[in-house]
KEVOLUM-694492 format. One record per residue (C-alpha): residue number from 1; residue in one letter; chain; z, y, x. Coordinates in Angstrom, 3 decimals. Layout:
BEGIN
     n   res   chain          z          y          x
   NUM     A       A          Z          Y          X
...
This chain:
BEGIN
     n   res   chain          z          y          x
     1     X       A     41.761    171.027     40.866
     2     X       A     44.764    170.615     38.671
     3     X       A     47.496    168.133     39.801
     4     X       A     47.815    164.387     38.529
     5     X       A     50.652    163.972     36.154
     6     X       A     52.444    161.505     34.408
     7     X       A     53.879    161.087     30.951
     8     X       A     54.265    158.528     27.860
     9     X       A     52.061    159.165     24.937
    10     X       A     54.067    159.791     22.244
    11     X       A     51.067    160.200     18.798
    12     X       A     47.907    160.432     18.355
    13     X       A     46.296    163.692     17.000
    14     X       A     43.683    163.643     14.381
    15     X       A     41.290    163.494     17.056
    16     X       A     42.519    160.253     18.282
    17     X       A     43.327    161.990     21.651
    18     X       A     47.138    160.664     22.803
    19     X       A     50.135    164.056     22.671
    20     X       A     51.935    164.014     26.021
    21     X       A     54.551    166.142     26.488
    22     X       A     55.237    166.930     29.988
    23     X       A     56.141    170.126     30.316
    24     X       A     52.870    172.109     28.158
    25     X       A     51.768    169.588     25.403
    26     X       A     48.593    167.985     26.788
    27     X       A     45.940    165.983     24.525
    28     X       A     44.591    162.625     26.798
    29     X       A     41.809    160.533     25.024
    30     X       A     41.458    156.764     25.857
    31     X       A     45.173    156.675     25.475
    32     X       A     47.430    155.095     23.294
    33     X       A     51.230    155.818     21.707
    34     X       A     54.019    154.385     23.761
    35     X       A     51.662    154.269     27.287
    36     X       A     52.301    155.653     30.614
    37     X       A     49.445    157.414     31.803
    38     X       A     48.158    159.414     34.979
    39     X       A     46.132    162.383     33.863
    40     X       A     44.844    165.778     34.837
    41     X       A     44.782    168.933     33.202
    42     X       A     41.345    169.872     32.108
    43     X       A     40.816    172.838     29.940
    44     X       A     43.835    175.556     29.059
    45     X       A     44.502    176.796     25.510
    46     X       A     47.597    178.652     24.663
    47     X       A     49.178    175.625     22.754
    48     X       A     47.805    172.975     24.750
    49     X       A     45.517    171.628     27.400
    50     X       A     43.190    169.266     27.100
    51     X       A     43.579    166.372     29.748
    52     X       A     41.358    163.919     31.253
    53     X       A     42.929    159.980     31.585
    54     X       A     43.271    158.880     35.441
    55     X       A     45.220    155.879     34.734
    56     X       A     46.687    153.367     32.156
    57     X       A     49.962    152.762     34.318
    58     X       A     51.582    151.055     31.146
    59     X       A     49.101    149.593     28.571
    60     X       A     50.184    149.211     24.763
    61     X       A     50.778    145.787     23.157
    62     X       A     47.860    146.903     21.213
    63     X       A     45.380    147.949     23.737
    64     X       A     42.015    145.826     23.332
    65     X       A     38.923    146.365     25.900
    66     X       A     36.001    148.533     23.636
    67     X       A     32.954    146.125     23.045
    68     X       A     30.805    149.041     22.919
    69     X       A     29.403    150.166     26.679
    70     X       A     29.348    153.687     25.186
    71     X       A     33.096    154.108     23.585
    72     X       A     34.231    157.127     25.505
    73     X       A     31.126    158.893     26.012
    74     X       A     30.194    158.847     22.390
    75     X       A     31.949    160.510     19.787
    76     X       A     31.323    158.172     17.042
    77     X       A     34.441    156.306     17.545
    78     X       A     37.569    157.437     18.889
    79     X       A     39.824    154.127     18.585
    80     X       A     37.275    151.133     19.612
    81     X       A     40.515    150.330     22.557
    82     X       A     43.178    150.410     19.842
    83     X       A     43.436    146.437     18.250
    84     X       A     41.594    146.554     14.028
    85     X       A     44.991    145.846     12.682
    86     X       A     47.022    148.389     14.752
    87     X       A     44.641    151.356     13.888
    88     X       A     44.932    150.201     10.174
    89     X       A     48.470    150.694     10.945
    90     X       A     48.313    153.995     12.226
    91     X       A     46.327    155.248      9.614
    92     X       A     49.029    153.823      6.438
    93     X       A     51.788    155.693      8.835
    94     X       A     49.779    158.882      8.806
    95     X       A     49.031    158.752      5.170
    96     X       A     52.905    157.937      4.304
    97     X       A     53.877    161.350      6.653
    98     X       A     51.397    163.503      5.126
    99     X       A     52.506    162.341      1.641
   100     X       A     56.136    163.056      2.682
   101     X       A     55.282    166.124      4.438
   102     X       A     52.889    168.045      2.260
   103     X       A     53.366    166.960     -1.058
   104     X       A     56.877    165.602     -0.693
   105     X       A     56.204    162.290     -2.529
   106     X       A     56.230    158.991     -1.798
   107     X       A     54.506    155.549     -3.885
   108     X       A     57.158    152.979     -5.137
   109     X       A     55.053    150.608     -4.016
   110     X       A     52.786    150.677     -0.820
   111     X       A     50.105    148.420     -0.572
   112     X       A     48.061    146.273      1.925
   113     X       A     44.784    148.144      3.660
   114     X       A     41.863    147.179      2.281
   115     X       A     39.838    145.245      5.008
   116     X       A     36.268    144.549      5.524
   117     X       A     34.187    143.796      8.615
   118     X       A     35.026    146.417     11.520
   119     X       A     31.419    146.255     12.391
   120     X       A     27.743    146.672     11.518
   121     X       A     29.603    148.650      8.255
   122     X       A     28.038    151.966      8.605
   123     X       A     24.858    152.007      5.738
   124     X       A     24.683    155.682      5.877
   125     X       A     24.857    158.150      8.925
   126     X       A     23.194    161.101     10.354
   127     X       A     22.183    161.128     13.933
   128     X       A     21.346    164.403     16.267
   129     X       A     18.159    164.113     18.233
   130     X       A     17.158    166.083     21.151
   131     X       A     14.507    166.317     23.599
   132     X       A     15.834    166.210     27.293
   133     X       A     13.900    167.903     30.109
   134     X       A     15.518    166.578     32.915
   135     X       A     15.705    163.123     31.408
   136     X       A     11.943    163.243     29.725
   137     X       A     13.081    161.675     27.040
   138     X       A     14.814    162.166     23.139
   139     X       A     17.739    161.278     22.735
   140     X       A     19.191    159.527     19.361
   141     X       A     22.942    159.699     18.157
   142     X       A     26.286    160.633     18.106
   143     X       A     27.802    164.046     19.704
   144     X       A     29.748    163.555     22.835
   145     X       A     33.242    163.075     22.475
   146     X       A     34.275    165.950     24.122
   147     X       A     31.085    168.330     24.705
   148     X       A     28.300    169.285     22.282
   149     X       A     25.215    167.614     23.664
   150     X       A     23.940    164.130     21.802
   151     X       A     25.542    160.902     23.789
   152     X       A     23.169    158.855     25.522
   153     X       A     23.126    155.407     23.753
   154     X       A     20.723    152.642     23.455
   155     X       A     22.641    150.787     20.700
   156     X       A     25.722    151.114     18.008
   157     X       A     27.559    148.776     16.965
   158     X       A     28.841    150.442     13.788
   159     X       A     25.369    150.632     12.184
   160     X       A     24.432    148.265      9.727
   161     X       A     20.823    146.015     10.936
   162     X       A     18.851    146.961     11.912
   163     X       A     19.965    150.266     12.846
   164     X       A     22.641    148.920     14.951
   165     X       A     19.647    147.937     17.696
   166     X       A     17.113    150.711     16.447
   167     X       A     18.884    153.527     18.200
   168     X       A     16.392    153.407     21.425
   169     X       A     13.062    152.214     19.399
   170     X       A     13.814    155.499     17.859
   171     X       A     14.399    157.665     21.118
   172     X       A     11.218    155.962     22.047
   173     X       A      9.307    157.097     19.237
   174     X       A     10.553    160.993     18.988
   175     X       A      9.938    161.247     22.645
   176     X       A      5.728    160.148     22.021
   177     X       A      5.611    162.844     19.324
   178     X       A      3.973    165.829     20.258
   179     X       A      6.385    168.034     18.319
   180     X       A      9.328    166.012     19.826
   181     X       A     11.196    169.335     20.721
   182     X       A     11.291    170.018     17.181
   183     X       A     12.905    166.908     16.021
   184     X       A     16.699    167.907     15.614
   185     X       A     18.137    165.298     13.698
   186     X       A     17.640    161.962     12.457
   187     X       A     19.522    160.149      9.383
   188     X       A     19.420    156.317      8.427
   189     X       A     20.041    154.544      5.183
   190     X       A     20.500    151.356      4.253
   191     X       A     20.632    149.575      1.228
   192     X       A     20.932    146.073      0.213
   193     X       A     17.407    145.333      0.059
   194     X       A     15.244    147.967      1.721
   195     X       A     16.126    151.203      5.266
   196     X       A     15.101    154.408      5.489
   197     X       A     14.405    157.030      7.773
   198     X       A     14.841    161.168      7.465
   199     X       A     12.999    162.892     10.291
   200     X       A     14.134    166.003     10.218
   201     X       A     11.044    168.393     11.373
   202     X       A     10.810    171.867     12.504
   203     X       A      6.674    171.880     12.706
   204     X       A      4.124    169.736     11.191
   205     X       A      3.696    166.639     12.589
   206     X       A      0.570    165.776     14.199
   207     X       A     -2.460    163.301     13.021
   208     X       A     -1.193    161.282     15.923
   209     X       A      2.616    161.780     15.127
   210     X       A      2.339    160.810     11.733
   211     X       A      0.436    157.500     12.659
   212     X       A      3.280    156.736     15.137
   213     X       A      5.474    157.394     12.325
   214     X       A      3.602    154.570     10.243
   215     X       A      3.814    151.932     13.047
   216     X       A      7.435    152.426     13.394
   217     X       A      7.441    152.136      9.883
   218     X       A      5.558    149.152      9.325
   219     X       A      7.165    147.157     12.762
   220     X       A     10.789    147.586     11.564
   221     X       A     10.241    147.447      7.447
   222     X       A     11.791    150.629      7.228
   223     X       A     10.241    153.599      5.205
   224     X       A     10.038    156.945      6.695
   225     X       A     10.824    160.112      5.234
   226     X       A     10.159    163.342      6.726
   227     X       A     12.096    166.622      5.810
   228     X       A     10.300    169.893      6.928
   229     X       A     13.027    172.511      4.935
   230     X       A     16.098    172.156      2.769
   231     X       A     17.115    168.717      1.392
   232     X       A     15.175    169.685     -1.696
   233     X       A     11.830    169.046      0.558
   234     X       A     12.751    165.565      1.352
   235     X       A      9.932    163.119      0.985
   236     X       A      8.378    160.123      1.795
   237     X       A      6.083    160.207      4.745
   238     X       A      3.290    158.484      2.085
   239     X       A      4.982    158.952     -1.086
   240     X       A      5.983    155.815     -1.810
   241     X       A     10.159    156.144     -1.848
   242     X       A     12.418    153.037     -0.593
   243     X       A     13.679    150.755     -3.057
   244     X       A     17.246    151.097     -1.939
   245     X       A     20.152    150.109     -3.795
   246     X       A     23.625    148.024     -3.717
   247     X       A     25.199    145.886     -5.633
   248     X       A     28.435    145.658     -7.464
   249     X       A     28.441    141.320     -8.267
   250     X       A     32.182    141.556    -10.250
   251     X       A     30.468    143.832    -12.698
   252     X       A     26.527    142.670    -12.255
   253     X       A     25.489    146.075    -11.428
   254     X       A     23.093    147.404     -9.416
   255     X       A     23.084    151.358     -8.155
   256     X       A     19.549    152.724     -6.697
   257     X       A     20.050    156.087     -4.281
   258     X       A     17.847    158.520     -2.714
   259     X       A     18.339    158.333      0.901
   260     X       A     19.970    161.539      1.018
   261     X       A     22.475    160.647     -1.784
   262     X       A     26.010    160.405     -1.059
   263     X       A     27.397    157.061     -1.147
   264     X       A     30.210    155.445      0.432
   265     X       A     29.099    153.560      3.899
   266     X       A     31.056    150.744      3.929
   267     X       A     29.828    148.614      1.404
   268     X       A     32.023    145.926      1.588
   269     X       A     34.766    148.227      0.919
   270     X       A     33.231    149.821     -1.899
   271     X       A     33.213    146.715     -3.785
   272     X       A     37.237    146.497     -2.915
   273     X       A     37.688    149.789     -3.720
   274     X       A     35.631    150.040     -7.215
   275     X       A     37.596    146.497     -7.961
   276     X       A     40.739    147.838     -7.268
   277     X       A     40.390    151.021     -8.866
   278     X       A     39.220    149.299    -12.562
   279     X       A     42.410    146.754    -11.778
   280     X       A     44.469    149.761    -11.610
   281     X       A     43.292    151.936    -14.476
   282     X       A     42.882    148.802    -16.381
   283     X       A     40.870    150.102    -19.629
   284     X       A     39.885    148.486    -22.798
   285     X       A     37.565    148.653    -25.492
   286     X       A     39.962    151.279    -27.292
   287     X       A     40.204    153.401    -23.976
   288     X       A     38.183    156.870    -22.815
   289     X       A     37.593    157.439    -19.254
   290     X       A     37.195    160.580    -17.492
   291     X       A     35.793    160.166    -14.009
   292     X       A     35.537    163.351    -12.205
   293     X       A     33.150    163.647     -9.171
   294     X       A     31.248    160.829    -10.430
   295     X       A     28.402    161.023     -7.997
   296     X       A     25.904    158.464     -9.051
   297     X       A     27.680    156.823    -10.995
   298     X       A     29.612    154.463     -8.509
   299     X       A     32.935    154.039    -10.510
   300     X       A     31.772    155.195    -13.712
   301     X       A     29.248    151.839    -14.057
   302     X       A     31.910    149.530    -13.824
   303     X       A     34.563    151.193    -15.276
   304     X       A     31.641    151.090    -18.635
   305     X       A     32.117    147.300    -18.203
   306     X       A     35.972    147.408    -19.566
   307     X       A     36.167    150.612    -21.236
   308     X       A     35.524    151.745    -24.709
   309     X       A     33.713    154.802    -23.489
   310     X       A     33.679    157.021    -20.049
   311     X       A     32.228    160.146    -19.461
   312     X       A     30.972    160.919    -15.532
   313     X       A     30.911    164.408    -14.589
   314     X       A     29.429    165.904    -11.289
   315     X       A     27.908    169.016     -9.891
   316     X       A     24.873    167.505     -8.297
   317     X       A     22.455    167.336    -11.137
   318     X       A     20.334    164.662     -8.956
   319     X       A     22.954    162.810     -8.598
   320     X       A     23.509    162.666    -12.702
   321     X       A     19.480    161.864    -13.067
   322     X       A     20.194    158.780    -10.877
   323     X       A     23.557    157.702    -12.700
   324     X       A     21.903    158.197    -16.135
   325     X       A     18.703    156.146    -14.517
   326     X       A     21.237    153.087    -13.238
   327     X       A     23.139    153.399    -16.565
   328     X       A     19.958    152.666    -18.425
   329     X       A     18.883    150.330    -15.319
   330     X       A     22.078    148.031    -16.002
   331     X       A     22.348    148.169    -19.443
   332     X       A     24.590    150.726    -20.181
   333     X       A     25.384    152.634    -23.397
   334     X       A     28.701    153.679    -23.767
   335     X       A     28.741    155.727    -20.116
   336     X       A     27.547    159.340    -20.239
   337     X       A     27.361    161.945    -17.548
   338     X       A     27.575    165.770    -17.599
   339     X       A     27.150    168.475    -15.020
   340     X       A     30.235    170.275    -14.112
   341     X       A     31.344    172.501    -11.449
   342     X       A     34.847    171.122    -10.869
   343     X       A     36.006    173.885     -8.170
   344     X       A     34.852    176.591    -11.004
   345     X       A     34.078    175.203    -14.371
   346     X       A     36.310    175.967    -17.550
   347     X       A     36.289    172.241    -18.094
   348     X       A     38.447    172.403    -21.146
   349     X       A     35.690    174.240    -23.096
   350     X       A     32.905    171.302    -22.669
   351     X       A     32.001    169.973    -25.555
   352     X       A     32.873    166.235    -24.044
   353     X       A     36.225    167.551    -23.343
   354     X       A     37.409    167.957    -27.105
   355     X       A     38.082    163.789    -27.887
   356     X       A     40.524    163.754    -25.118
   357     X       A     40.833    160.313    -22.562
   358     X       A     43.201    157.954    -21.553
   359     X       A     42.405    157.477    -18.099
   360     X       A     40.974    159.665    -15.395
   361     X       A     39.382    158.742    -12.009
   362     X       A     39.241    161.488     -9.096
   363     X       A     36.737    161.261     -6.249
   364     X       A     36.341    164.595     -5.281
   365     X       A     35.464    165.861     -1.888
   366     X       A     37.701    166.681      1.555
   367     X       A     38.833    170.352     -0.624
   368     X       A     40.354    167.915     -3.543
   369     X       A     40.617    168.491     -6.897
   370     X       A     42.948    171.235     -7.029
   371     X       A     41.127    173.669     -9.548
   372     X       A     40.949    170.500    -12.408
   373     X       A     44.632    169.396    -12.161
   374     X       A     46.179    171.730    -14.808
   375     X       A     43.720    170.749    -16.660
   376     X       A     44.185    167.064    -16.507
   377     X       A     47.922    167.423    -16.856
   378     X       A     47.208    168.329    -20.353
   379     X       A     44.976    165.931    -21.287
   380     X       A     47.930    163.354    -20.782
   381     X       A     46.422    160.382    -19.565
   382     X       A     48.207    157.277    -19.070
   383     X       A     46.512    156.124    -15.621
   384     X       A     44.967    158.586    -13.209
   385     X       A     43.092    156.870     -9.912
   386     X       A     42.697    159.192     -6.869
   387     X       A     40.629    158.233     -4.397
   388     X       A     40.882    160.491     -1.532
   389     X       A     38.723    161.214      2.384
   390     X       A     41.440    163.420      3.231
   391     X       A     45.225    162.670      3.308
   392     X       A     46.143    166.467      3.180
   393     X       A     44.365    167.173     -0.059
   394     X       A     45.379    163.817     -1.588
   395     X       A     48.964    164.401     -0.376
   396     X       A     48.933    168.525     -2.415
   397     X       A     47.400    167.296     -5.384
   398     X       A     50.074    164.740     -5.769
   399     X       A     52.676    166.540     -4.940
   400     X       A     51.615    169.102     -8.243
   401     X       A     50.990    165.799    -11.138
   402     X       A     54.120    164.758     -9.220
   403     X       A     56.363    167.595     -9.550
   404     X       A     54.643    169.950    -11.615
   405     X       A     53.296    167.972    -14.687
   406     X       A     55.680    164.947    -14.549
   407     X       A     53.577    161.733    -13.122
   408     X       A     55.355    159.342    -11.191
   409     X       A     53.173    157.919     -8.156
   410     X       A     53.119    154.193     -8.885
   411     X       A     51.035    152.527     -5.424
   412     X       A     49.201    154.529     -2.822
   413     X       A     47.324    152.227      0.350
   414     X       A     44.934    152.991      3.182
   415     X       A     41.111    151.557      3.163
   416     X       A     38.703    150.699      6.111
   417     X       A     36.280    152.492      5.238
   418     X       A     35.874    153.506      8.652
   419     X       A     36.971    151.399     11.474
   420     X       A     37.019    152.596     14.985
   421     X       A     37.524    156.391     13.869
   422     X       A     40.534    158.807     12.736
   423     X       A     39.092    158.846      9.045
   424     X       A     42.060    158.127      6.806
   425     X       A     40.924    156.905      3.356
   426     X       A     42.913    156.360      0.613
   427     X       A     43.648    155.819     -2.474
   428     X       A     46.739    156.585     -5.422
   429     X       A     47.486    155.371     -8.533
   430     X       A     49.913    157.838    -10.884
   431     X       A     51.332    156.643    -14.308
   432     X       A     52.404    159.265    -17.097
   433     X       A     55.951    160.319    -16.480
């Protein structure tokens, strides 16, 4: 067994997992910048060892005790013992050195995190489920933090209700199936008014396992969907789908979703986040809006409440169906959506390309919207909004409006979408140069 060091945490990794550098640089979860820690040398790699905590000899100022009996076991959060506001902090640090580091910009003005409730936040997730032998039981949830078998958890706090307490009703109910060995994952929804369930299935369910299905079903108001394939074979367990949907009260919308549709999971942030981003753009009745990776239509709805005309395009064509379906839903006429492949597509040659717009909003995915830029840059606009899951991309693509096609980056600011993890979201506003 390896010795028991000690050293001062000096960062966090993306992982959450504290750098010490005593002698070989070891990575210590459970720690926290600016502690003195015992720990032991776990697992060698030829850059680093991974380390296992002994001791908090020094604790941070910001050190709080996780709420959650399963923080450390569980991989769904990685920074439950770090205080709300000091992980918010951490995150508008990392963003400002990946902004300085990668795209070698920086906003002239840096604004507050957006905040929302750190928990019960989490409307969408998907859960791994496995049947245990030794334990003669499923079991629901996260991955370990540090191995690759599903945590054993009765409860999680970052789920919105009911979910949050549904995490053992549902180990319960795999572990009574008959095919319960062929249950490999599990994925919750929740909207504002109605929860589903995806069972994931690798055999038929039985008479009996589909009428255990139903009483879950019925006892918790949620509806179950089972998926036996692809996401294409997604489907109600009785073909009635949930009514799910959020709202959007500043701009008296309301968005339905499949349950496998991306949407962001922190509703209360969304609404921050859509507000901010129409505050920033700032259209009017004379403006065109481009929104690029429009999804179902989550910024282009209200951005239709201010603008003149915006155009959402997207390369999930479900998606699109449901954005044209909430468009018509809310009242909508001067919003239309297109299907695009924004990594690939000769954008410039679509037919809603040719008027030109005035403001663009980005949303893409963790790659960015790298492919599109050029092509932006020429259209000119005044505003562009990025709103960005990954401070790497965000921090490139900036760095070529910035230096390559003239913008200046005007404000750039963290948001909590995700408390309690090492997700950094963001978001930047650039004006034309």
């Amino acid at each position: 067994m390896d010795a028991i060091e000690v050293g001062v945490v000096e960062a966090l990794n993306h992982d959450g997992d504290g750098i010490v550098k005593t002698g070989k640089t070891a990575f210590v979860p459970g720690v926290l910048p600016g502690e003195t820690v015992r720990f032991r040398r776990a697992r060698r790699h030829r850059q680093h060892d991974e380390a296992q905590l002994v001791e908090v000899l020094a604790p941070a100022a910001d050190r709080v005790e996780p709420p959650c009996p399963h923080f450390g076991v569980c991989g769904g959060c990685a920074l439950q013992h770090l205080a709300p506001p000091a992980q918010l902090a951490a995150k508008a640090s990392e963003l400002a050195e990946t902004l300085a580091r990668i795209g070698r910009v920086a906003p002239r003005e840096w604004l507050a995190p957006l905040e929302g409730p750190v928990w019960n936040y989490r409307r969408r997730a998907r859960l791994s489920a496995r049947f245990v032998r030794k334990k003669e039981r499923s079991l629901v949830g996260f991955r370990e933090r540090s191995a690759p078998y599903v945590a054993e958890i009765e409860s999680c706090r970052v789920l919105a209700p009911p979910f949050d307490r549904l995490v053992a009703p549902l180990s319960e109910l795999l572990t009574g199936l008959t095919i319960r060995e062929r249950v490999p994952q599990v994925e919750i929804s929740a909207g504002d008014r109605a929860r589903a369930v995806i069972i994931r299935v690798l055999s038929a369910p039985s008479t009996q396992d589909l009428a255990a299905m139903r009483a879950f079903g019925a006892a918790h108001d949620i509806t179950i969907y089972l998926q036996p394939g692809g996401l294409d074979t997604v489907a109600p367990l009785d073909g009635v789908p949930a009514p799910l949907d959020y709202g959007l009260p500043e701009f008296d919308l309301r968005l339905a979703f499949e349950p496998i549709d991306f949407i962001q999971v922190n509703g209360a942030i969304n609404r921050a986040l859509v507000s901010r981003a129409v505050e920033w753009l700032a259209p009017g009745r004379a403006d065109r809006v481009l929104d690029l990776f429009c999804g179902l239509g989550n910024f282009t709805l209200a951005l239709a409440r201010r603008a003149g005309e915006v155009v959402g395009v997207e390369g999930d064509a479900g998606l699109l169906a449901r954005a044209r379906a909430n468009a018509v839903r809310n009242g909508i006429d001067n919003a239309s959506f297109h299907v695009g492949n924004l990594a690939a597509d000769d954008v410039e040659h679509s037919r809603w390309w040719a008027d030109g717009f005035t403001h663009v909003l980005l949303d893409p995915p963790r790659a960015g919207a790298r492919e599109v830029l050029p092509a932006i840059a020429r259209l000119a606009p005044q505003g562009i909004v990025y709103v960005s899951c990954h401070p790497g991309t965000l921090a490139r693509d900036l760095g070529v409006l910035v230096h390559e096609h003239g913008y200046v980056l005007q404000a750039a600011g963290v948001l909590d979408m995700f408390p309690h993890t090492t997700h950094v979201e963001s978001m930047a506003l650039l004006r034309r140069g």
